[in-house]
C-alpha positions in Angstrom: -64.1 -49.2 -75.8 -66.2 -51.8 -73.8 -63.7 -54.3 -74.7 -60.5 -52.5 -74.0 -62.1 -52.1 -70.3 -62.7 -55.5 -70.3 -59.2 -56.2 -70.9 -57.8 -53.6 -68.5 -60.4 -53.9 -65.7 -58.5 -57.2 -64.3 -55.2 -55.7 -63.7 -56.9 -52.4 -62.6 -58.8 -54.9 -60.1 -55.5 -56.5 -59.0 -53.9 -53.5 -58.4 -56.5 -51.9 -56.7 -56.9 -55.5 -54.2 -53.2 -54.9 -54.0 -52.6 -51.3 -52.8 -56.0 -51.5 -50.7 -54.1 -54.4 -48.8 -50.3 -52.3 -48.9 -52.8 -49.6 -47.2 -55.1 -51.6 -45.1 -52.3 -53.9 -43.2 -49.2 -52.1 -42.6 -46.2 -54.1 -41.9 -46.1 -53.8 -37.7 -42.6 -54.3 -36.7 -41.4 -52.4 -33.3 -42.2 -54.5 -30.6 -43.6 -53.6 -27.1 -42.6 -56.6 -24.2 -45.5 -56.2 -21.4 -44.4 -57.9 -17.9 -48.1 -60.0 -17.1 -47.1 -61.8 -14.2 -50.7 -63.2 -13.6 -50.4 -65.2 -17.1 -50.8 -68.6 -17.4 -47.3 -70.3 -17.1 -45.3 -67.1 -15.7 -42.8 -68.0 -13.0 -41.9 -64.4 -12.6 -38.7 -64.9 -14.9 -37.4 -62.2 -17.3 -36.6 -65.3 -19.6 -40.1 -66.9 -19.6 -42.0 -66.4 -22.9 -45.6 -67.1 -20.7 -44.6 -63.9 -18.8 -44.9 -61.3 -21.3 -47.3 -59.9 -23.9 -46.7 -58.4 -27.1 -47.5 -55.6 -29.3 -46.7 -54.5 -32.7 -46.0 -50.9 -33.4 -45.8 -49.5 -37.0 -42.3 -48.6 -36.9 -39.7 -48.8 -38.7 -40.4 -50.0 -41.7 -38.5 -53.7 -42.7 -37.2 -54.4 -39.3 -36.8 -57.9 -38.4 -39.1 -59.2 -35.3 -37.5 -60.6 -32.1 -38.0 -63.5 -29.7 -41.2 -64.4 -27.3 -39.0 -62.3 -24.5 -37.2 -59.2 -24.5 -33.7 -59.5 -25.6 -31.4 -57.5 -23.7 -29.4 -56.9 -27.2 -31.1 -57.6 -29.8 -30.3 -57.1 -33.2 -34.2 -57.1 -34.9 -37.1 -54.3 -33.8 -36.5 -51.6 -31.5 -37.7 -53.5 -27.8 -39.6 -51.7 -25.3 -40.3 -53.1 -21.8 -43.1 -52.6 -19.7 -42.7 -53.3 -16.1 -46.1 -53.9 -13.7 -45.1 -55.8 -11.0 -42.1 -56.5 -9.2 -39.5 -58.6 -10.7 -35.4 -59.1 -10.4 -32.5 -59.9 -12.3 -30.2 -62.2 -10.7 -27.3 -61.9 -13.0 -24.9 -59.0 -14.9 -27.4 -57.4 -17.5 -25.5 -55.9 -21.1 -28.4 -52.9 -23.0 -27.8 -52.2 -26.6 -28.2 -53.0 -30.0 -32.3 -52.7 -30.9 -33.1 -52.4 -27.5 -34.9 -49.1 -26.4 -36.9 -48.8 -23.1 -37.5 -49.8 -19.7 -40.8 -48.4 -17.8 -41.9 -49.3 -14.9 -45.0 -48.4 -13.7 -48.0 -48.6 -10.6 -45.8 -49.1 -7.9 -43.9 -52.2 -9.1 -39.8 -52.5 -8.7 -37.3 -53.8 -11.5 -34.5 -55.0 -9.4 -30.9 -55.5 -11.0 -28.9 -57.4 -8.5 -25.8 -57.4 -10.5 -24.2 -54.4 -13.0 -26.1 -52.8 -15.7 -24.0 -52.0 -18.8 -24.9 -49.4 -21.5 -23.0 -50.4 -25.0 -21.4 -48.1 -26.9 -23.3 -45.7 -28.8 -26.1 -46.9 -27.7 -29.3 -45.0 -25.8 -31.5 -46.7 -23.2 -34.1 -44.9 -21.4 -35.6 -46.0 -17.9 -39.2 -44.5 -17.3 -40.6 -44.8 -13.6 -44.5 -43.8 -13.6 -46.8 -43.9 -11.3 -44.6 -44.8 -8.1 -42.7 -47.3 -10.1 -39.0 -47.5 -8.7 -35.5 -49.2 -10.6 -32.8 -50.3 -8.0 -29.7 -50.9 -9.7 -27.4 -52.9 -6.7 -24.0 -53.3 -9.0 -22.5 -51.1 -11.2 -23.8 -48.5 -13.8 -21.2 -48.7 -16.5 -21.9 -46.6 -19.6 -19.1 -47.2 -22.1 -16.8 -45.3 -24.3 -17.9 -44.1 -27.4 -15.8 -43.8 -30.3 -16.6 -40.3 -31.0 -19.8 -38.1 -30.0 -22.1 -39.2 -32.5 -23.7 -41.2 -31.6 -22.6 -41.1 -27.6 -23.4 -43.8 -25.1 -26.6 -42.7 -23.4 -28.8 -43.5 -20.2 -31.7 -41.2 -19.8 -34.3 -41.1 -16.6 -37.5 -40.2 -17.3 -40.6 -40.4 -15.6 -43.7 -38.5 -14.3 -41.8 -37.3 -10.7 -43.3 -40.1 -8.5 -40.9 -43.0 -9.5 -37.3 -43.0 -9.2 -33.9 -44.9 -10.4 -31.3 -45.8 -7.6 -27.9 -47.0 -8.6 -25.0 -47.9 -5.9 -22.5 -46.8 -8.5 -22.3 -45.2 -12.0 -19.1 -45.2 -14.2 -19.3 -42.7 -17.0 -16.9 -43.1 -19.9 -15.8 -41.3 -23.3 -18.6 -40.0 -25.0 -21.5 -41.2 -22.8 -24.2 -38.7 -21.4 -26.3 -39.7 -18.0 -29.6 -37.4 -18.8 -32.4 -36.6 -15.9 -35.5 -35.3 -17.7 -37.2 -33.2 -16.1 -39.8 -35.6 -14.3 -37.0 -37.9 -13.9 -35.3 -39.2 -10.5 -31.6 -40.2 -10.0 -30.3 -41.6 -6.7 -26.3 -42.7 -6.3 -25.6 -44.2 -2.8 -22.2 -44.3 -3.5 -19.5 -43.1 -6.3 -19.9 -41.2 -9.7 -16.6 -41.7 -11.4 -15.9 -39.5 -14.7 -13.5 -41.3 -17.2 -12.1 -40.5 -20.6 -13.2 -37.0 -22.6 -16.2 -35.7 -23.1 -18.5 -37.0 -20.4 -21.0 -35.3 -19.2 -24.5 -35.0 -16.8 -27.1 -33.4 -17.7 -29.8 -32.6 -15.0 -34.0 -31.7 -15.3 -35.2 -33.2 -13.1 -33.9 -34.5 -9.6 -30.5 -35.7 -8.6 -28.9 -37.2 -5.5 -25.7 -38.6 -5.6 -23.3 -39.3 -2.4 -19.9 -38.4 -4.0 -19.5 -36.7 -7.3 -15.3 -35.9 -8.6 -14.4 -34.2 -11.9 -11.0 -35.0 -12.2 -8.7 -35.5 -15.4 -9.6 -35.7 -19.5 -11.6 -32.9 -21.4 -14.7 -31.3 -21.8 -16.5 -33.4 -18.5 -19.3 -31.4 -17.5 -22.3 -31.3 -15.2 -25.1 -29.1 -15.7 -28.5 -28.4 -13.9 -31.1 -26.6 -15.8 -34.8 -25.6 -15.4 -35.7 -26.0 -11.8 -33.9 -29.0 -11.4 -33.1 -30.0 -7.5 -29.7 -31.3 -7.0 -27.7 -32.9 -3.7 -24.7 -34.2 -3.8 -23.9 -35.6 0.2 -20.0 -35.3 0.2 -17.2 -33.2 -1.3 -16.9 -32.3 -4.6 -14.0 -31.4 -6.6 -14.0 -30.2 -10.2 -10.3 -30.2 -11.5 -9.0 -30.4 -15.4 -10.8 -28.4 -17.8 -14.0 -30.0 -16.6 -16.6 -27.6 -15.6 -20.3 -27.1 -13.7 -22.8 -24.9 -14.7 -25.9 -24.3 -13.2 -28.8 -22.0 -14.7 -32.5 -22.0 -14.8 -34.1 -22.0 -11.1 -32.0 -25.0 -9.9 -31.6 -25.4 -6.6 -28.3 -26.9 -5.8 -26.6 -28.3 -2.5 -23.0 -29.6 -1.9 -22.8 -31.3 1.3 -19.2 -31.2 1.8 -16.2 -28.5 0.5 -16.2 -27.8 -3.0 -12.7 -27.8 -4.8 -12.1 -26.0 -8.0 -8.4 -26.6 -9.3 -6.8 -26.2 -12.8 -8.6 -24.9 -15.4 -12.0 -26.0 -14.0 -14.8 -23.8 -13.6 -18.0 -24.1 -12.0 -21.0 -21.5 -12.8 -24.0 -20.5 -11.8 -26.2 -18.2 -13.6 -29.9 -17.4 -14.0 -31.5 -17.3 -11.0 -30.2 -21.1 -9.6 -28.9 -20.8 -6.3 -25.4 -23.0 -5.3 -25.5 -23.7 -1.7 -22.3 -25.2 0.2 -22.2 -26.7 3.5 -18.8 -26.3 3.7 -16.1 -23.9 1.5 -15.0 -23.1 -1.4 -11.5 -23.9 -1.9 -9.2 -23.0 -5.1 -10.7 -20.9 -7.8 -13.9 -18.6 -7.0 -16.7 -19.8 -8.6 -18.2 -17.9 -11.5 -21.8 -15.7 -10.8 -24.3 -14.1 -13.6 -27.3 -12.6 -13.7 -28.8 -13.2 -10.7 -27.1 -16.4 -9.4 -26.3 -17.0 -5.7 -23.7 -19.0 -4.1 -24.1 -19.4 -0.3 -20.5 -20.7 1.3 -20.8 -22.2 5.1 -24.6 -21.5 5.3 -26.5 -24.3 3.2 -29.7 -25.6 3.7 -29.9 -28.7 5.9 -32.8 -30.8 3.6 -35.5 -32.0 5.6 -36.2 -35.7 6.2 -38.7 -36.8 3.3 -40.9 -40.2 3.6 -40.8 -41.4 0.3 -42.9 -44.4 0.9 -45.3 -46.4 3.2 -46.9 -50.2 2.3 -49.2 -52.1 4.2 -49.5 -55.8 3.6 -52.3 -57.9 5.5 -51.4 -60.9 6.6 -54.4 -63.6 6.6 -52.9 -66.4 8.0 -50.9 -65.1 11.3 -53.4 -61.7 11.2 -50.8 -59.2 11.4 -50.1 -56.4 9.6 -46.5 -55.5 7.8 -45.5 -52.0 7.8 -42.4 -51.2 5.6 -41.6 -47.4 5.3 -38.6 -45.6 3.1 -37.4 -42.1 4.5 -34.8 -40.0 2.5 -32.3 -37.8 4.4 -31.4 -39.3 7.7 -30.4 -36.7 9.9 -29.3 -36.5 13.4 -30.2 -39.4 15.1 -33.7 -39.1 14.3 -36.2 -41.0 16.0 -38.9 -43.0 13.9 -42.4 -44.0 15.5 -45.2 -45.9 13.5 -49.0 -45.0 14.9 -52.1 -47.2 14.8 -55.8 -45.9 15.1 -59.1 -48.2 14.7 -61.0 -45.3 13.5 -61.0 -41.8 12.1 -60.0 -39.8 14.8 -56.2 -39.6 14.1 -55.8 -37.3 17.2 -56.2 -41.1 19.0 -53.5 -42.9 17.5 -51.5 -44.8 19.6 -47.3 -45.6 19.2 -47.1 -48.9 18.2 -42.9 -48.7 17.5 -40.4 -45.7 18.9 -36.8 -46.2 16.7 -33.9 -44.1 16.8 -31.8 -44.5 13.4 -28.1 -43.2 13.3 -27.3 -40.4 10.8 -27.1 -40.6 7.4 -27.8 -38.8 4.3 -29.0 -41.7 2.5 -32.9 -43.3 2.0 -33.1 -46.0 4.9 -35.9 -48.3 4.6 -37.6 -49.8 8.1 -40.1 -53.1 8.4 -41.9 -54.5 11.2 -45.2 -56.6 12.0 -48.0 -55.1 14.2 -48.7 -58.6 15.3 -51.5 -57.3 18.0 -54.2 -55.9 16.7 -57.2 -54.8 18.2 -60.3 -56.7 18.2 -63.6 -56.2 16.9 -62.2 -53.8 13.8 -62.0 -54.4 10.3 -60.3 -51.7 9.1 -57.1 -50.2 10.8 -54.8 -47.0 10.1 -51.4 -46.5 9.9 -49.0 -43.4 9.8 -45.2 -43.1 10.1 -43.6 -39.9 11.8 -39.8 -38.9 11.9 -38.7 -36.0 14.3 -34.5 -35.3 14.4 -32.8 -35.2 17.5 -33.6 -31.6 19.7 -36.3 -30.9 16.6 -39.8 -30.3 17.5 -41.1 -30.4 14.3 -42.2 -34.0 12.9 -43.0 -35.2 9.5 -45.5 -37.4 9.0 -46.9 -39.8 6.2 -50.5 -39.7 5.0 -52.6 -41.5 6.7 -53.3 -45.5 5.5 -56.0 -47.9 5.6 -55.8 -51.9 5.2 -59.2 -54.1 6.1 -58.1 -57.2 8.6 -60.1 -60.0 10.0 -61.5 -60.2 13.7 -58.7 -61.5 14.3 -60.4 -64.8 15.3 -58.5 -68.0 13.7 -59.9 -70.9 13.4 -58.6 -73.1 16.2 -59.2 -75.1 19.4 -56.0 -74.9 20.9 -57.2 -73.6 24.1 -59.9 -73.0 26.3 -61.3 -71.3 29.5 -62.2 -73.1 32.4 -64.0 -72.5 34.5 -66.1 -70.1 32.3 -68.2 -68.3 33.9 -65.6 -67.9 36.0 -65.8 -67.6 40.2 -64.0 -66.0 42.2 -61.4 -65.3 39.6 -60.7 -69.1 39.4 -60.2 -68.6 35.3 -57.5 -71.0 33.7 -56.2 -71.4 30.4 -56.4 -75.1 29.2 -54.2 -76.7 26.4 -57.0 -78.7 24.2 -54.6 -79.8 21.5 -51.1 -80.7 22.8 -49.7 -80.9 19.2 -49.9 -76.9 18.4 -47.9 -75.7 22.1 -44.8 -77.3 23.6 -44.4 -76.9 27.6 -42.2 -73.4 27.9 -42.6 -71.4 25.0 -44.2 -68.3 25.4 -47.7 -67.4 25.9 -49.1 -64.0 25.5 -52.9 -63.5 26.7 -54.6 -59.8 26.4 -58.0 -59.1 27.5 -60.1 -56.1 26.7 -63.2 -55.2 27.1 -66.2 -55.6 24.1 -66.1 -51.9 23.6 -62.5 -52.7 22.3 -60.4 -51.5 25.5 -57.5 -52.7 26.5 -57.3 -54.0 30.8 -54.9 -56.3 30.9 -51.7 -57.9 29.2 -49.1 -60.4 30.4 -46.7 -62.6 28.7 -45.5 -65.5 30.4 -42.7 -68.2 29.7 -45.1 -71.6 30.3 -48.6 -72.5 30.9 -48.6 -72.7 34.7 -46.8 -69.2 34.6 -49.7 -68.0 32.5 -52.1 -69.3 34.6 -51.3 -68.2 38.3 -50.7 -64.4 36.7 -53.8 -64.4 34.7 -55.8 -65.5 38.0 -54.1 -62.7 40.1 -54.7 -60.3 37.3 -58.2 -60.5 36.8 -59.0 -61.0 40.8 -59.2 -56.8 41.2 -61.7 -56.9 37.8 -65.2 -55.9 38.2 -67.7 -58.2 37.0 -67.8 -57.7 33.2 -68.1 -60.0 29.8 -64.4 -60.1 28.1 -62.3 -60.9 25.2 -59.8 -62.5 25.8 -57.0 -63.0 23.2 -54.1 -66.2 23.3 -50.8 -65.5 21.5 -48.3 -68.3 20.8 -46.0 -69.3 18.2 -47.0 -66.4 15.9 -50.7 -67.4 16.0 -53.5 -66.1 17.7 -56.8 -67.4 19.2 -59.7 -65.4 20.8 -61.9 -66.8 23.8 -65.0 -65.1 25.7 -64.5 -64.9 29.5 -67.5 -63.9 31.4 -66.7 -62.7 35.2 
């Protein structure tokens, strides 16, 4: 007996070292493609192996690995992208074969500056999380499939703070555009339906400027759940296409709505179909407890969608750049700046009216005077239509700045304390101001208030207004701050 285990016990120990290795270290094949733009070596290019980490998923089984960057049709692993900080494609982008997933996340933006094509039969999902954001500036083309399995799919997913904006989408034969129901679709421009069988389906949020059903079979649109849906313009549904709406969705057409042929258009559940205009052609069909509203729909209210802050060290200014959704009626814009917590004491720092549109505009500019003695300011955008008394407002933001005091000996104040008003502004380095640019001086008090500010077109200029200014000023200790060439140096006057 002893001798038979000896002769068994090295295979049993070989198998055992083998399985206990099959079970210990699977094979890891899928691979996950993470953006790291603060690696060594990154340049910010999609094509850059230094910009991107990888990981190894169990799954499938046998697969062939890829490349040090993603592919954008591979033919190993399934590839899955992770976006976390901005980055842009300069150039026409082709999705399919192995490749799976884009997600961008914490407030970064994958910018396509070209088209975006969707092979056929494949499915590509884009995932915005956490404020993360898609702009697609060409062309969405998902193309034909041969039959509908597999179709040609695009799917938008998220958590409902991101959002995918196209400029146009092309659907063809056999493709699908899905919105999950956390997802968020924006069209500035054209949906065009080609071919049979194409169809949208909508969870989650949809805006689109112009959507047209018109020729092949089966093209469909559908909202479900409580999906929110706006499409800007007219919409016509012709063919033997057909919408239907159910669930709670809330749908608005901002335009006519034009139901010819064998087309039909349904709304059912409890979703409500509002049109800002008529219905023209064949009624549209009601169940349960659906509701169509004809020449009575619901103007949306403006929506700020976004506000950033950006500090900036060198010229200590601060950019503001805002996004608002739904335009509407010339509506005036105004961006408010407080140096504390009493909001009620914001002050307009920029009043802009913006002509209508139903599309997201997006506004910049550079508060390039701030106060003194702070280091923190707040920020808050508000929009009010035209003949509206109700605004909208942002949340209020924060960003830390500096004192605002550069390091420079460009000029000085002579003579200081000054008599009898007699104050001038003397150039101490001639290299960093030419004769007649301008020159900007503000003055305000240590407290942090505000008594004076001129601008002036030379140095003498400056001088003669700045002495006549400050000749009605009681006797006080002052700040006094010098603005030229986008840079800024504060001086102590004593009167």
């Amino acid at each position: 007996m002893q001798n038979i285990f000896a002769q068994m016990f090295p295979r049993f120990l070989f198998l055992l070292i083998v399985t206990g290795l099959t079970f210990t270290y699977p094979h890891l094949f899928a691979q996950e493609y993470i953006f790291a733009k603060e690696q060594q070596g990154c340049d910010g290019d999609w094509y850059n192996p230094s910009c991107w980490q990888i990981n190894l998923e169990n799954s499938p089984s046998g697969c062939t690995p890829n490349g040090d960057f993603p592919a954008f049709n591979p033919s190993g692993c399934p590839v899955n992208v992770i976006i976390n900080d901005d980055l842009t494609l300069d150039q026409s982008v082709t999705l399919g074969g192995s490749f799976t997933s884009i997600e961008v996340r914490d407030g970064a933006t994958l910018t396509f500056s070209d088209n975006l094509d969707i092979t056929s039969g494949n499915t590509i999902e884009i995932i915005t999380e956490n404020h993360g954001q898609v702009e697609i500036k060409g062309i969405v083309n998902l193309e034909q499939s041969t039959n509908q399995n597999p179709r040609t799919v695009l799917k938008i997913n998220g958590d409902g703070s991101g959002r995918v904006i196209v400029s146009e989408l092309d659907l063809n034969g056999f493709s699908t555009l899905e919105v999950a129901e956390k997802g968020n679709f924006i069209s500035y421009d054209e949906i065009r339906y080609n071919g049979n069988s194409t169809k949208i389906d909508v969870y989650g949020s949809f805006k689109a400027n112009k959507l047209d059903l018109r020729g092949g079979n089966n093209q469909s649109f559908n909202g479900y759940g409580n999906a929110p849906i706006v499409i800007d313009d007219d919409v016509t549904v012709a063919g033997s296409s057909g919408f239907s709406f159910g669930g709670e969705s809330n749908i608005e057409f901002g335009g006519n709505l034009r139901i010819d042929g064998n087309a039909k258009v349904t709304v059912e559940e409890n979703a409500q179909l509002f049109i800002c205009g008529s219905i023209i052609g064949k009624e549209v069909v009601i169940k349960d407890n659906g509701t169509v509203v004809e020449n009575g729909c619901t103007i949306l209210s403006m929506e700020i969608l976004e506000v950033d802050l950006q500090y900036l060290s060198e010229s200590n200014h601060v950019k503001i750049e805002w996004t608002i959704d739904n335009i509407q009626d010339e509506a005036e814009i105004i961006l408010e700046r407080s140096q504390n917590t009493h909001f009620d004491e914001m002050e307009v720092i920029f009043s802009k009216r913006f002509p209508e549109t139903n599309n997201i505009i997006s506004g910049t500019y550079t508060d390039t005077r701030l106060p003194f003695n702070t280091s923190m300011l707040y920020y808050r955008v508000k929009a009010l239509p035209k003949d509206s008394e109700d605004w909208i407002e942002s949340e209020i933001q924060r960003i830390p700045v500096s004192q605002g005091i550069m390091k420079t000996d460009t000029w000085a104040l002579a003579p200081n304390p000054s008599v009898n008003s007699s104050a001038n502004l003397i150039l101490m380095d001639a290299k960093n101001y030419t004769e007649g640019e301008p020159i900007g001086v503000e003055l305000t008090t240590s407290e942090g208030k505000k008594v004076l500010s001129i601008q002036r077109n030379s140095l003498p200029a400056i001088n003669d207004s700045l002495k006549s200014a400050i000749s009605g000023l009681s006797q006080s200790y002052l700040i006094v701050r010098v603005n030229w060439r986008g840079r800024s140096q504060v001086l102590k006057l004593i009167l």
